[in-house]
C-alpha positions as CSV (number, residue, x, y, z in Angstrom):
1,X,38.1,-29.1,0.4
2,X,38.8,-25.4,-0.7
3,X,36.7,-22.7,-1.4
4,X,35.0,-22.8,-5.3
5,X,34.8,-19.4,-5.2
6,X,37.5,-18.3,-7.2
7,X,38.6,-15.2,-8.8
8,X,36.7,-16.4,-11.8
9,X,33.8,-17.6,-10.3
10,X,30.4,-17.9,-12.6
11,X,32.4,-16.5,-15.4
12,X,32.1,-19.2,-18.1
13,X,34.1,-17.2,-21.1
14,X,37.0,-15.1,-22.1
15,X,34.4,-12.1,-22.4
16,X,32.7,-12.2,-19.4
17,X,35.9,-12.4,-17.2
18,X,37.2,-9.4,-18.9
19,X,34.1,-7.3,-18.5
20,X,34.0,-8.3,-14.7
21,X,37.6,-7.8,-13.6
22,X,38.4,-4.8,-16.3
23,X,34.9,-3.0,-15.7
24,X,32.3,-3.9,-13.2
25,X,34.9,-5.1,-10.1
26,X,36.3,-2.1,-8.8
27,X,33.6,0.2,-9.3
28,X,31.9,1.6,-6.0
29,X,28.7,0.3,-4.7
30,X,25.4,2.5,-4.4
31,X,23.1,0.7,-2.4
32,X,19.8,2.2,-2.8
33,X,17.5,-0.2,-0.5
34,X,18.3,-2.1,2.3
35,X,17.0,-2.5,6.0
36,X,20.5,-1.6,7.6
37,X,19.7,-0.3,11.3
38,X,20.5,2.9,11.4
39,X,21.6,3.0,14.7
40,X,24.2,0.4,14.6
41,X,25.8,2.3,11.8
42,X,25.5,5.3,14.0
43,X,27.3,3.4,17.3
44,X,29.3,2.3,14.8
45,X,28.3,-1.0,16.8
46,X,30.7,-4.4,16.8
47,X,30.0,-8.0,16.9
48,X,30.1,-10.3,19.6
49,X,29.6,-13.6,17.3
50,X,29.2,-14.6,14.0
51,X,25.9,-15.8,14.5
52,X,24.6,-12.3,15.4
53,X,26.1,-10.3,12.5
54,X,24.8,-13.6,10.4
55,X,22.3,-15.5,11.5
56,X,20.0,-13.0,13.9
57,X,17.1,-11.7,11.4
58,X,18.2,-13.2,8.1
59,X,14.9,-15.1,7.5
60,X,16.6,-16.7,4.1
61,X,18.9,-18.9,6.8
62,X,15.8,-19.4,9.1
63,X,13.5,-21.1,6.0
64,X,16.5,-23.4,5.1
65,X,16.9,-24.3,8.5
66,X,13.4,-25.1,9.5
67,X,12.7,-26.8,6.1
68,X,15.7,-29.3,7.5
69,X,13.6,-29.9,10.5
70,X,16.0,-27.8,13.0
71,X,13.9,-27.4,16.1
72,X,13.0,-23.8,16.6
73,X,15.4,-23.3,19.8
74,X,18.3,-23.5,17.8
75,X,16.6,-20.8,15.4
76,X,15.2,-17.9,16.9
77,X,14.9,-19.5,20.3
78,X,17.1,-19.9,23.3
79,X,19.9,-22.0,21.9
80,X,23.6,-20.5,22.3
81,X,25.3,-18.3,19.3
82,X,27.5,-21.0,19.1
83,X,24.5,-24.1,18.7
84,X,22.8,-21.8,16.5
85,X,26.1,-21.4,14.6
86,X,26.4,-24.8,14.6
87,X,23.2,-26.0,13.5
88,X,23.4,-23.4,10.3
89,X,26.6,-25.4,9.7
90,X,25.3,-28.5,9.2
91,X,22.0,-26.7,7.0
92,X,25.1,-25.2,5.0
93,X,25.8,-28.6,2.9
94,X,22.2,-29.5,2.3
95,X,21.7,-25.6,0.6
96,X,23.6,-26.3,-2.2
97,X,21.7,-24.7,-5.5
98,X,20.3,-22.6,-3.1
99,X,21.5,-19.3,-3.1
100,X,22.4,-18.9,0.3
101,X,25.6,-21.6,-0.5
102,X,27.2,-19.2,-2.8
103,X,26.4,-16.5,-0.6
104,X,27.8,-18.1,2.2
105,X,31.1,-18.8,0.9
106,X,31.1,-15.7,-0.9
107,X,30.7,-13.7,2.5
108,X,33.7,-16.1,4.3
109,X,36.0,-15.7,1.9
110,X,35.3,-11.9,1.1
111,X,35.3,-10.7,4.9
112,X,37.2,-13.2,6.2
113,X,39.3,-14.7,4.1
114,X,38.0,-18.0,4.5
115,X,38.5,-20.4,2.0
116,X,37.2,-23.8,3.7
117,X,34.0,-24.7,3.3
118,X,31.1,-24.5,6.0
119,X,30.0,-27.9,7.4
120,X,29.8,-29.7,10.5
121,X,33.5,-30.7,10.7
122,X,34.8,-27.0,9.9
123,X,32.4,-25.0,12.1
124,X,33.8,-24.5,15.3
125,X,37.4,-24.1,13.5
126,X,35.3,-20.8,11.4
127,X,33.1,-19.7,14.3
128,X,36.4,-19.2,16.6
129,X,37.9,-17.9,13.8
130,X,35.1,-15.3,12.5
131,X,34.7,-14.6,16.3
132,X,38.2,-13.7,16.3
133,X,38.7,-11.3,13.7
134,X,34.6,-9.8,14.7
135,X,36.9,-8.4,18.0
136,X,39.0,-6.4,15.2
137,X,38.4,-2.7,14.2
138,X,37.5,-3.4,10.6
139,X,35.1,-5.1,11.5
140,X,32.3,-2.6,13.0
141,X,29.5,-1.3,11.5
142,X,30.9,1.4,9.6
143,X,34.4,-0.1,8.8
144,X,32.2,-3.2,6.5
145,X,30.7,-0.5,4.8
146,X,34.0,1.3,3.9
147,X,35.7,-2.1,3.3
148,X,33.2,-3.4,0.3
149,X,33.4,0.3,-1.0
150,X,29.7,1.5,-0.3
151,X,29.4,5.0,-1.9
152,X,26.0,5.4,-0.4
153,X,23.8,3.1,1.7
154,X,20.0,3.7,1.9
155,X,17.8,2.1,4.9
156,X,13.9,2.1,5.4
157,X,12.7,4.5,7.5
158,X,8.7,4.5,9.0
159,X,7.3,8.5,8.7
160,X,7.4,8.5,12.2
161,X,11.1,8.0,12.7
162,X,13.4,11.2,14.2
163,X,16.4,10.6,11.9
164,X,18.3,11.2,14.5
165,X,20.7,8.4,13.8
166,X,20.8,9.3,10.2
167,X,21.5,12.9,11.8
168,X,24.5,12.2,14.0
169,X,26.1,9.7,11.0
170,X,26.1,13.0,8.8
171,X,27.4,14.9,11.1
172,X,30.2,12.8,12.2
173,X,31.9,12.9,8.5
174,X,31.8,9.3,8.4
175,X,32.5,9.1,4.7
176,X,29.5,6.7,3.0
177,X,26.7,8.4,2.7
178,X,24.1,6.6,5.0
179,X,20.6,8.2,3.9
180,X,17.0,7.5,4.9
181,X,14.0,5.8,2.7
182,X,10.6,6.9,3.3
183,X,8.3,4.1,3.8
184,X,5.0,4.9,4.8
185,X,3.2,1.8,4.7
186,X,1.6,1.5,8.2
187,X,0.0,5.0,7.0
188,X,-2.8,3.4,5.3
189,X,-2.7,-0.3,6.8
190,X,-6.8,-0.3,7.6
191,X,-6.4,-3.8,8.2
192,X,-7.2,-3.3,12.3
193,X,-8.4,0.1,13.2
194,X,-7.2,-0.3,17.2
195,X,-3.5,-0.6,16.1
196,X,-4.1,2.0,13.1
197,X,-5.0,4.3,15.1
198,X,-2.3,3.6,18.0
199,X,0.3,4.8,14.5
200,X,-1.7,7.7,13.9
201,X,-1.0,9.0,17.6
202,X,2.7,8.6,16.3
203,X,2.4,10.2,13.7
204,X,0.9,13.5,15.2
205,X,3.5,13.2,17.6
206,X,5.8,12.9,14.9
207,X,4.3,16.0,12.6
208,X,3.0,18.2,15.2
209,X,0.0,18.3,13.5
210,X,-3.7,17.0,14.4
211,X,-5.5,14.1,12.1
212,X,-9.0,13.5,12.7
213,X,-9.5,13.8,9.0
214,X,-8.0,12.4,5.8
215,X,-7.0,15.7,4.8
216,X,-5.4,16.0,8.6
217,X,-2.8,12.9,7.4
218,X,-2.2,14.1,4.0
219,X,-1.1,17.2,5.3
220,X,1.3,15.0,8.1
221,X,2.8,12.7,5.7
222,X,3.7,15.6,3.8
223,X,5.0,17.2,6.4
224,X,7.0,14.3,7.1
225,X,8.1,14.3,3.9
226,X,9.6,17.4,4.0
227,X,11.5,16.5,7.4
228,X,12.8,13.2,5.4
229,X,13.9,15.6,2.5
230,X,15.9,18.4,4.7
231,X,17.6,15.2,6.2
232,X,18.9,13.5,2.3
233,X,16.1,11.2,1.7
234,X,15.3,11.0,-2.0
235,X,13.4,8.2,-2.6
236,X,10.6,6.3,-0.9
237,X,9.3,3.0,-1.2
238,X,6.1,0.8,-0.9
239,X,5.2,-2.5,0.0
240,X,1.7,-4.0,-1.2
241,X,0.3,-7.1,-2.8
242,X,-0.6,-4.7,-5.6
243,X,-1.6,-1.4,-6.6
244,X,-5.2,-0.3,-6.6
245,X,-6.7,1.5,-8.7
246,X,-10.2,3.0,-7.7
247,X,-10.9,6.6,-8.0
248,X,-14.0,7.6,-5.6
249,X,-15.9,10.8,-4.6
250,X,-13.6,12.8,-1.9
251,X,-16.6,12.9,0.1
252,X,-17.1,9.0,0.6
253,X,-13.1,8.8,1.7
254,X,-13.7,11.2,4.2
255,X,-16.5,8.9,5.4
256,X,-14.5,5.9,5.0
257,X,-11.2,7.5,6.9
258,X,-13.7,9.1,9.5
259,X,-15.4,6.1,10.0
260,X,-11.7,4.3,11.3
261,X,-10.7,6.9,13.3
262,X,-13.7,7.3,15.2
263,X,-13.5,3.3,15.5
264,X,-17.4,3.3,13.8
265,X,-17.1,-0.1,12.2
266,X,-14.9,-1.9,10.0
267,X,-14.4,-1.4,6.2
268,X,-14.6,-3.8,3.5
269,X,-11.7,-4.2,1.3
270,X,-12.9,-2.0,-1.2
271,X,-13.3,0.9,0.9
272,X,-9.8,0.6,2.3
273,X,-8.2,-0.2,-1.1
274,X,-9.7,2.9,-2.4
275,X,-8.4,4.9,0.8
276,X,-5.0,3.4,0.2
277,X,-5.0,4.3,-3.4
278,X,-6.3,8.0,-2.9
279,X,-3.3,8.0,-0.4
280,X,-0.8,6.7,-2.8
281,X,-1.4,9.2,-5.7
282,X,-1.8,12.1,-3.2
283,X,2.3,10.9,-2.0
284,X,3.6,10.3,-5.7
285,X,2.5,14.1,-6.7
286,X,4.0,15.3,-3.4
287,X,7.5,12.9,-4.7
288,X,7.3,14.4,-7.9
289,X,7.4,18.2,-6.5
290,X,10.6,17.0,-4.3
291,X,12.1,15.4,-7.2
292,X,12.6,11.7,-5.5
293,X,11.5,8.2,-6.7
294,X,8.8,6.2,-5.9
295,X,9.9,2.3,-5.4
296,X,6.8,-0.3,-5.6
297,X,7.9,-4.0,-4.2
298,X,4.8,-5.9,-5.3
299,X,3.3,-9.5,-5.2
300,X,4.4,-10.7,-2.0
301,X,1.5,-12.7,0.3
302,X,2.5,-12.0,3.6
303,X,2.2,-13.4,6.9
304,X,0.6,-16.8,5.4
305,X,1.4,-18.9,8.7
306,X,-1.5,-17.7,11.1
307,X,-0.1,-20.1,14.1
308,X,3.3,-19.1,13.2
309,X,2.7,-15.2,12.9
310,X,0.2,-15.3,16.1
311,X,3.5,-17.3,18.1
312,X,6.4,-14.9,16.4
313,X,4.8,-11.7,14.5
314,X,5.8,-10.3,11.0
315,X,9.0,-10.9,8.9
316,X,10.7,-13.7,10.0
317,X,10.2,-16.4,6.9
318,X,6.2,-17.4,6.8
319,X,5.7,-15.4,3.7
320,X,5.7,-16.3,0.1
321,X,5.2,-15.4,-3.6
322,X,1.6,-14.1,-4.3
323,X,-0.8,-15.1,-7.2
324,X,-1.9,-11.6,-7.7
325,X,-3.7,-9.7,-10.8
326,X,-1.4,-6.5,-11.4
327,X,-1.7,-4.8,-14.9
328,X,-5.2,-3.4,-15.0
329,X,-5.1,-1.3,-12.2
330,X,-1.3,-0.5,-11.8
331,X,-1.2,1.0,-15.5
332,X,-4.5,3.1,-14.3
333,X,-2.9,4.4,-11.3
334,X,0.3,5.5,-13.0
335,X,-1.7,7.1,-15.8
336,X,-3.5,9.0,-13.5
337,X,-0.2,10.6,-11.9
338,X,1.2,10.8,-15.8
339,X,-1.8,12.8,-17.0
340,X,-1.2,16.2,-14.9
341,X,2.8,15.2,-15.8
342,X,2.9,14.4,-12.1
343,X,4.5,11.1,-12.4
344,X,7.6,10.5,-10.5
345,X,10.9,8.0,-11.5
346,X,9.4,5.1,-10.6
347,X,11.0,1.5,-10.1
348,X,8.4,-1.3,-10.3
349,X,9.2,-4.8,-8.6
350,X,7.6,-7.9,-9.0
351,X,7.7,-11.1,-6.3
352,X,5.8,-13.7,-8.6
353,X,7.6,-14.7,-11.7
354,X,4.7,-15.1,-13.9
355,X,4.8,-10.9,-13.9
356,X,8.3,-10.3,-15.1
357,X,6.6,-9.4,-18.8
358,X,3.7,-7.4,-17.4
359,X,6.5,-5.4,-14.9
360,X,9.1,-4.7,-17.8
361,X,6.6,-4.0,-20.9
362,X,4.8,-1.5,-18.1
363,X,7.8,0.8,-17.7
364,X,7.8,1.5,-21.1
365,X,3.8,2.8,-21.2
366,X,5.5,5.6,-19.1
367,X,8.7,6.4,-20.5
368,X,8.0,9.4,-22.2
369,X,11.6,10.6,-23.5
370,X,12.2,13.6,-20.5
371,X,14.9,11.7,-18.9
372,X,17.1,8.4,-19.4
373,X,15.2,5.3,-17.7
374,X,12.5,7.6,-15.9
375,X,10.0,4.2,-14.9
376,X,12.4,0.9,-14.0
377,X,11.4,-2.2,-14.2
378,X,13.3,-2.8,-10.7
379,X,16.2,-5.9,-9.9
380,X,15.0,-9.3,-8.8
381,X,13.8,-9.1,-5.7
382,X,13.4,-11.5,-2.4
383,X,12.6,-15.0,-3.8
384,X,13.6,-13.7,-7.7
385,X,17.2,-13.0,-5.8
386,X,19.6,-15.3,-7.3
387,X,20.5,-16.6,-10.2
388,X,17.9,-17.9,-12.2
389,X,15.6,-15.0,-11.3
390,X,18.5,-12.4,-12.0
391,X,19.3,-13.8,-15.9
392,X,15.6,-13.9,-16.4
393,X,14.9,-10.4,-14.8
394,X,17.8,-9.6,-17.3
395,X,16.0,-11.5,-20.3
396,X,13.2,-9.9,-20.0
397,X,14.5,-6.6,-19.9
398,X,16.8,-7.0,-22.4
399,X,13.8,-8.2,-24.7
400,X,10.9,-5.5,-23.9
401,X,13.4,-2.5,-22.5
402,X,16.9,-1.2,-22.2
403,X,19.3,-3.3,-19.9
404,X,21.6,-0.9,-21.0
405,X,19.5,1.6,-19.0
406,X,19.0,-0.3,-15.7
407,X,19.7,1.1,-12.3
408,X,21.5,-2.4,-11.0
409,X,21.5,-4.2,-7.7
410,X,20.8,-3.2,-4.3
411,X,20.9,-5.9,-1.0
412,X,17.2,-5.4,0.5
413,X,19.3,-6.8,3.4
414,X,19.5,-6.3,7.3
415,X,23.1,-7.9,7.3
416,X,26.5,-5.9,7.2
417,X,27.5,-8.7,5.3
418,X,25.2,-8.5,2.5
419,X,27.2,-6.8,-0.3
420,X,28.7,-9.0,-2.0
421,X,25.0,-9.4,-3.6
422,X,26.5,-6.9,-6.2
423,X,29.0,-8.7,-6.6
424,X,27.1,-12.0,-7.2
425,X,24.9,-9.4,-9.8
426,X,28.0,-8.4,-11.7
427,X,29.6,-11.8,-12.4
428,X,26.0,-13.0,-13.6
429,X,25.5,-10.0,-15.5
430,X,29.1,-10.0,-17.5
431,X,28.3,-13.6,-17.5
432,X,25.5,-13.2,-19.3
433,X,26.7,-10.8,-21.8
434,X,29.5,-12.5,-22.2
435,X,28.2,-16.3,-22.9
436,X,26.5,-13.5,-25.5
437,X,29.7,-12.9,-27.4
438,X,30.9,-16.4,-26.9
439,X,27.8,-17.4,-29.4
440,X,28.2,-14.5,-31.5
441,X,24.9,-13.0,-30.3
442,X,26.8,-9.7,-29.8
443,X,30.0,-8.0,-31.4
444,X,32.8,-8.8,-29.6
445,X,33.4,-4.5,-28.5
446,X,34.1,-4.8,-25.6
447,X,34.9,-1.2,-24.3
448,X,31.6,-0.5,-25.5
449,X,29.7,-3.7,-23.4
450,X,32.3,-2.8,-20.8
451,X,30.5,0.7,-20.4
452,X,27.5,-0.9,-20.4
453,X,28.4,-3.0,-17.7
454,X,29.5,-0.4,-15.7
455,X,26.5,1.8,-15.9
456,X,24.7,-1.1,-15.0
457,X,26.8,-1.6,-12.0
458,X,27.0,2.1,-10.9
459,X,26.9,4.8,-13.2
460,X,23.1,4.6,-14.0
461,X,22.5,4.7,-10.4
462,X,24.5,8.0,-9.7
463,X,22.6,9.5,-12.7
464,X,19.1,8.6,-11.6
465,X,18.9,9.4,-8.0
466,X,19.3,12.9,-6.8
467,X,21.8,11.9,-4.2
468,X,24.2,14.9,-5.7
469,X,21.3,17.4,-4.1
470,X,22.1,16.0,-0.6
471,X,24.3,19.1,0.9
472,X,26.7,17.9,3.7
């Protein structure tokens, strides 16, 4: 049986195939977070197997895979590529109305022009042949990039990091622009202090500065944040169950922060969520002198597998959607930064769908007319990434904002095969507007939709982000 995804795949009208193929196709992909290793972009690295540029790290596959009762070996564990391989081919068929069977088939076709579909029966004949073409130039690490039209490609980069992938990729005129993401989460983790304070020794390193004091690593973050900037970061980005709001006395965070770097005693939650959230508003006025945007991924519980965590560590599919209260204390933090006008662009994420109308009627508290879009209610993200949670992250801003003013789709991806994600995005987004038209919810003007579309797709992007300051 062939491949279903045609040239008109998820495009259920007249309209909506015209708006893809006339104005959202051809247009250039801005990528603005993934978790892309640098450093394979930088050795410009190749692929033995398929199952390494496919299956190693991509926790979506992993979750299907175990939830089929797939031994661990032929997971993360000792199996060959080609049993691993195997074993994901026969998870394939039972996926369906999962995303991860269009994006599959999307990826086959797309990069290898595969039009049969993955099972049992077909995978050896697709894992010789995708081993095959992997041995061919367009098929390294920089060549994908250039092949699915990435304009610029952003990863996630820890404070400590020396750029010095990021570095040597800019200076070799490789022509996507590959830039870093400042992530400084493990600066105010306070959940052990042994292993917090084993970071902060990093991070002095890093700086060239000494922290004994909380003062100390406001001055080193911004430090770092200054390095990050001279090497074409313009954004950050933050990962946390949800934002805290709890203004203190700067003399009882000293105590607090004092207390775990001397390793006195352990804080309560409190104390560290105050820490965290004097930290936070300290970076975001910092941002907002630099000009980048502040990214918030929120509402993910983490690490909920103890046995599993304790066997494997962080990240690699024991983590869900999180139950969390977010409006309170999230509109309290952004009013503190907006009341000094120190508020950066800001794009808000939520994991848990229950949130999409507190995320998207939030943005607009804090749009205050000085620029197009300033605070973004951000794309669907992690579980919310296909196409249910995609139309309804739509929906919702279409009701309580301005689709016309979103900033699109990015892969939050480790894979070189990710991209066509946007893809995916665009047909469900001219889908949507089109099934639109088709019940004459909308005019049928389509050059005007169609620009629409394509700001969607790309042009808000380019606008919003302050990529253009990045000198070669």
């Amino acid at each position: 049986m062939g491949n279903f995804i045609t040239d008109d795949f998820l495009l259920q009208t007249p309209a909506a195939r015209e708006l893809y193929h006339n104005y959202a196709k051809d247009l250039p992909i801005i990528d603005y977070h993934s978790h892309l290793p640098p450093a394979e972009i930088n050795r410009n690295r190749s692929f033995e197997t398929i199952t390494n540029i496919w299956l190693d790290g991509d926790h979506y596959k992993w979750r299907a895979m175990r939830t089929l009762g797939i031994d661990e070996k032929y997971i993360t564990g000792s199996a060959s590529d080609r049993e691993k391989f195997q074993k994901w081919a026969e998870t394939v068929p039972y996926t369906m109305r999962n995303p991860l069977y269009h994006w599959t088939h999307m990826e086959l076709k797309n990069y290898f022009g595969i039009e049969s579909l993955l099972n049992p029966d077909s995978a050896d004949e697709i894992y010789n042949s995708t081993n095959e073409q992997l041995q061919e130039p367009e098929f390294s690490a920089r060549s994908l990039l250039q092949r699915m039209d990435v304009e610029v490609s952003c990863t996630t980069d820890d404070p400590v990091d020396s750029l010095e992938h990021h570095q040597a990729i800019q200076d070799s005129g490789f022509e996507v622009t590959v830039l870093p993401a400042f992530r400084p989460d493990a600066a105010y983790n306070f959940v052990d202090p042994e292993s917090y304070n084993n970071y902060i020794e990093k991070l002095e390193e890093a700086s060239g500065l000494g922290i004994s004091s909380l003062d100390d690593l406001l001055k080193a973050l911004e430090q770092r944040i200054d390095y990050f900037h001279e090497n074409g970061c313009r954004l950050s980005d933050h990962g946390l169950e949800r934002l805290h709001y709890l203004p203190t006395p700067k003399t009882e965070l000293d105590s607090y922060y004092n207390q775990i770097r001397n390793n006195d005693k352990q804080l309560d939650n409190e104390q560290k969520q105050a820490l965290t959230c004097h930290i936070l508003l300290q970076l975001g006025r910092t941002y907002t002198k630099k000009g980048w945007v502040q990214q918030f991924h929120l509402g993910a519980l983490r690490n909920a597998n103890q046995r599993m965590y304790e066997k494997m560590g962080p990240a690699v599919g024991f983590d869900s959607i999180g139950d969390f209260q977010q409006s309170r204390s999230l509109a309290r933090f952004l009013n503190e930064l907006d009341l000094t006008n120190e508020l950066p662009k800001t794009i808000l994420y939520n994991l848990n769908p229950a949130d999409n109308e507190v995320m998207a009627t939030m943005t607009g508290n804090f749009n205050d007319g000085s620029e197009k879009g300033k605070i973004q209610y951000g794309s669907a993200w992690w579980f919310l990434d296909q196409k249910d949670g995609m139309e309804e992250q739509m929906n919702v801003l279409s009701n309580m904002g301005l689709l016309s003013c979103f900033v699109g789709m990015l892969t939050d991806s480790r894979s070189f095969l990710s991209f066509p994600r946007h893809e995916y995005f665009r047909r469900i987004l001219c889908n949507l507007i089109g099934n639109d038209i088709d019940n004459g919810e909308l005019p049928g003007d389509i050059e005007w939709l169609g620009k629409i579309v394509s700001d969607i797709c790309y042009y808000n992007a380019k606008e919003y982000f302050n990529f253009h300051t990045v000198t070669a």
